[in-house]
C-alpha positions as MATLAB code, in Angstrom:
seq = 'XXXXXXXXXXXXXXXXXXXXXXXXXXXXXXXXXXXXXXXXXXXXXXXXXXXXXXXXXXXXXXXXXXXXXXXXXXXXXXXXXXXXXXXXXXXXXXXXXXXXXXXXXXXXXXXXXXXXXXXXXXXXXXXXXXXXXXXXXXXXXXXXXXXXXXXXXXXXXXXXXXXXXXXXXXXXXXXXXXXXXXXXXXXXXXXXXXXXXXXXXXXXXXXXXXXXXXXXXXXXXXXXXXXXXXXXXXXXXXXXXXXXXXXXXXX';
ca = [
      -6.092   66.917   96.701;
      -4.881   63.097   96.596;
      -7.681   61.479   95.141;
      -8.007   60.816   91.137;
      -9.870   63.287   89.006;
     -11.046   62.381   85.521;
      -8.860   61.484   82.712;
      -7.730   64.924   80.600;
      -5.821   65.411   77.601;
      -2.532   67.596   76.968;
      -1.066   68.256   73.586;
       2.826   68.870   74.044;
       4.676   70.400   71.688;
       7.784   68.048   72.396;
       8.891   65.268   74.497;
       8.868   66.134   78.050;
       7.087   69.457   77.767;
       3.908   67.846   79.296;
       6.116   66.591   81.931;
       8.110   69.793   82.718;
       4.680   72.045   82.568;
       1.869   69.447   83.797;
       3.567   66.814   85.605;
       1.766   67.546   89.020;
      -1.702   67.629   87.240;
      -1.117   64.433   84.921;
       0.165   63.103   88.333;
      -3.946   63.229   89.332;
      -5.512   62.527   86.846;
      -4.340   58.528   86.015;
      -5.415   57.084   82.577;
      -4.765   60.588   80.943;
      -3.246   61.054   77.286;
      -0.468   63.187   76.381;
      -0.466   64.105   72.449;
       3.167   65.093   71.403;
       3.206   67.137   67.978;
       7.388   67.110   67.217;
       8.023   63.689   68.300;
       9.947   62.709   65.088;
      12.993   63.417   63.341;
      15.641   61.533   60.760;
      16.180   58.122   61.350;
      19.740   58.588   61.049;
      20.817   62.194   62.160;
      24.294   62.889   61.131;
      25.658   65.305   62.228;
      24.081   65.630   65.180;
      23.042   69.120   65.975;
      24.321   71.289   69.093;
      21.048   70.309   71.035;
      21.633   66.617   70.527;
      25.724   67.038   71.295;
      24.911   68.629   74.230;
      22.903   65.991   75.906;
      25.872   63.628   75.551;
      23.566   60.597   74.952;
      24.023   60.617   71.202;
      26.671   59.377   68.313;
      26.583   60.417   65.016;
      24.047   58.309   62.986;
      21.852   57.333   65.665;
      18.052   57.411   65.057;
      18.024   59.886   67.856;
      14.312   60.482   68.297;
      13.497   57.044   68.301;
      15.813   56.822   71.611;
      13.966   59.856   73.022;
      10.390   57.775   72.344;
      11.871   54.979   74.504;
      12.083   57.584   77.261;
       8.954   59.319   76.641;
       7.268   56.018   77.183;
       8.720   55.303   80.631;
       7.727   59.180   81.572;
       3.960   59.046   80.640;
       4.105   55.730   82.408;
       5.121   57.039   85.772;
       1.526   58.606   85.950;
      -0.626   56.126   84.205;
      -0.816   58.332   80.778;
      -0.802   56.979   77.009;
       1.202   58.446   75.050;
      -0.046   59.517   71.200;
       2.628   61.023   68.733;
       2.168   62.850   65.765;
       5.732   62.290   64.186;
       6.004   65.909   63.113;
      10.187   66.338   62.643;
      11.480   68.469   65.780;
      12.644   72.003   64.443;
      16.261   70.924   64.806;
      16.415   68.302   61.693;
      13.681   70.890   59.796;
      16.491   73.106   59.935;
      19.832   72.297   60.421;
      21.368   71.549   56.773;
      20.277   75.423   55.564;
      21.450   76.871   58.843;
      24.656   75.038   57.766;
      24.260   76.864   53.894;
      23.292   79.768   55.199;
      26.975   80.642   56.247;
      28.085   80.157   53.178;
      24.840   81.784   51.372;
      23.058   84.151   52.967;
      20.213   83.622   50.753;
      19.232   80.081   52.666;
      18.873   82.307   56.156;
      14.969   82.814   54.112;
      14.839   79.343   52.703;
      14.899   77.977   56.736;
      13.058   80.833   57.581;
      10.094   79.864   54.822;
      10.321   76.124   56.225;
      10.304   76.541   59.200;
       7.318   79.700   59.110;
       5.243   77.095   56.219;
       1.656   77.657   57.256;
       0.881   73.891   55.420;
       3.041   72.486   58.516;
       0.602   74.515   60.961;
      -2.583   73.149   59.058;
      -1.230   69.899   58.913;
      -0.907   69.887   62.641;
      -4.170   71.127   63.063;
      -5.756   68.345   60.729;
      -3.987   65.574   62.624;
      -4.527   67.146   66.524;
      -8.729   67.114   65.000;
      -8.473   63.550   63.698;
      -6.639   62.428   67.471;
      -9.253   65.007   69.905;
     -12.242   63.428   67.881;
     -11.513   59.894   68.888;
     -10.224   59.875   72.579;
     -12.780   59.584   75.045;
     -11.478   63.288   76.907;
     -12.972   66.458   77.538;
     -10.847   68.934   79.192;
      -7.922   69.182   77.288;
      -4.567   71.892   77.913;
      -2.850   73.642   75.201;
       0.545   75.316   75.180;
       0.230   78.939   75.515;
       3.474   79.298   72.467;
       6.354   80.603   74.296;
       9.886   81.294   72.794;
      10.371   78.122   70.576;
       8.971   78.376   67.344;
       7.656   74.531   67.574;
       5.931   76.165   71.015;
       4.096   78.918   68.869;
       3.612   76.805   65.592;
       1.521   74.300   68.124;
      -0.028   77.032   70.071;
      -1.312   78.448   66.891;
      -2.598   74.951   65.558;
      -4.758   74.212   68.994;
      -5.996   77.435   68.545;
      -7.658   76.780   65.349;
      -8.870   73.367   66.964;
     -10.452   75.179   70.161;
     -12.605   76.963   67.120;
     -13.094   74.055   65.088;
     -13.948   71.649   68.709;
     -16.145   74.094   70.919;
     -17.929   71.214   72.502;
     -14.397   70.680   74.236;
     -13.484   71.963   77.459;
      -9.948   73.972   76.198;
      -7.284   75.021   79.028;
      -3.923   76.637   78.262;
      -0.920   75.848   80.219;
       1.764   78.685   80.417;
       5.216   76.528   79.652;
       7.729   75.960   82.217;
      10.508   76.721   82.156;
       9.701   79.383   80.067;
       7.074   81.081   81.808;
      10.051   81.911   84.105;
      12.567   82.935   81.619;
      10.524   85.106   79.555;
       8.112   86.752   81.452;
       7.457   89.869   79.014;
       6.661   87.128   77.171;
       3.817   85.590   78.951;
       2.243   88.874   78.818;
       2.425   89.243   74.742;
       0.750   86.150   74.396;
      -2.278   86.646   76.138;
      -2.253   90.305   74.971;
      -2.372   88.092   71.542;
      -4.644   85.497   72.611;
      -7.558   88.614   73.417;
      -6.646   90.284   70.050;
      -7.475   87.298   68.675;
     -11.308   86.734   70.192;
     -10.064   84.752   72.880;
     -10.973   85.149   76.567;
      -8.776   83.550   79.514;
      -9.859   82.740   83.111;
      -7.594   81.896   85.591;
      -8.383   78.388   86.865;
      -6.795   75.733   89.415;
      -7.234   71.714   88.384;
      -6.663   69.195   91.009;
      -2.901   68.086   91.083;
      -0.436   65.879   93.306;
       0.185   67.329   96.346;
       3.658   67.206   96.110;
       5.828   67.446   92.870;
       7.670   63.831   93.407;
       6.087   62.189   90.597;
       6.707   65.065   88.053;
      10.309   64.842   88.812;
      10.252   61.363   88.533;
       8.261   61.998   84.859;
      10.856   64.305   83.953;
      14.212   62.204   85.219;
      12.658   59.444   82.595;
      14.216   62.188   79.934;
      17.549   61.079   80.518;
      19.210   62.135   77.230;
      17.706   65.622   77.728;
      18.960   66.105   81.311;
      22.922   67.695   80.762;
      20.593   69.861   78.444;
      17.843   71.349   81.007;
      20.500   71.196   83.874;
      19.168   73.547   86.612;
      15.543   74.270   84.470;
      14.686   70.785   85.692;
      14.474   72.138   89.508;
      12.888   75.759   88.269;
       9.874   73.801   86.066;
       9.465   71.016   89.231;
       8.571   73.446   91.731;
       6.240   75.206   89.848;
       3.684   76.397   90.305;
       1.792   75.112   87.180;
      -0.582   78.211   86.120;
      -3.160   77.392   83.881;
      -6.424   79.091   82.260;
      -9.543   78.259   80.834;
      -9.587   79.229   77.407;
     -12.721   80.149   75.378;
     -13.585   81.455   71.927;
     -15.456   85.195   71.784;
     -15.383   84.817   68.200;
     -18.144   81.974   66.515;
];
């Protein structure tokens, strides 16, 4: 389908997960918004930690998520989205000085465990998704399904309590790429979850480009995080992107 479908809405957990996991369906819909919940961090990250060395892009000291913004703008761009942020700190900086105490005290493995499990970080996410959802003009909106990262799941968890709170919404979950590949079992547990919990999941197909040109030119805009993805940049491009309608059993 080439022709332009209706603005949507697709809360990301991080910087280029709408891009790697919806880039063929943002590529449709033009005017779209893309809601990123760990878009922050430090504003002078020192040392950097193995994620940020990795991607070769960064020195010690740099305000490095302030780069990635730059990037996230020119990726949202490619398809004619805005771009909202809710400047929750990536779980990186949330934990990186205990994991660094922790070999030297084994006590702090619980302290970073306790941060980074706080269920006031989950609310707070929830409170600020409500407060963003209430005032753009969107009705479908797509939800991580929570795979493997714990910023995945501590989103996932959050849009769950706003599909509840927002039933006059039309709520879709996107399964994460490339995750969706590389943990399959994975996939499974979470919808297993998703039915414990009172919800109910239809498979469901939304208009998208017909080719995936524009999603890899969305996520080549992520240049810093490219040495990092590395071959997962071809697996998430090609798809497909599998989605459901979610609804709420439980009033």
């Amino acid at each position: 389908m080439t022709s332009a479908v209706a603005p949507v809405g697709v809360i990301s957990p991080h910087m280029d997960d709408a891009a790697l996991s919806c880039g063929q369906m943002l590529s449709a819909a033009p005017a779209s918004h893309v809601v990123t919940v760990f878009s922050s961090g430090p504003t002078s990250v020192r040392p950097l930690p193995e994620w940020d060395k990795l991607s070769g892009s960064f020195q010690a000291g740099d305000d490095v998520m302030k780069l990635r913004q730059v990037e996230d703008d020119a990726a949202v761009a490619v398809v004619g989205a805005h771009a909202h942020r809710l400047d929750f700190w990536d779980e990186q900086y949330r934990a990186e000085p205990p994991v660094r105490l922790a070999r030297l005290r084994p006590g702090a493995v619980r302290a970073v465990r306790a941060k980074l499990d706080d269920p006031g970080l989950e609310t707070a996410i929830f409170e600020k998704l409500r407060s963003v959802v209430a005032e753009l003009p969107v009705q479908t909106w797509f939800v991580p399904l929570g795979l493997w990262h714990g910023d995945h799941k501590k989103t996932a968890r959050a849009c769950l309590r706003l599909v509840r709170a927002m039933p006059e919404r039309r709520w879709a979950v996107y399964e994460e790429l490339p995750y969706r590949w590389e943990v399959p079992l994975e996939v499974t547990a979470a919808k297993q979850h998703l039915e414990r919990d009172g919800f109910a999941l239809e498979p469901a197909v939304f208009p998208s480009s017909p080719d995936n040109s524009q999603k890899y030119a969305m996520v080549r805009c992520y240049r810093s995080q490219l040495p990092c993805l590395r071959a997962r940049i071809d697996v998430a491009a090609a798809g497909p992107e599998v989605f459901h309608v979610l609804k709420s059993r439980v009033g």
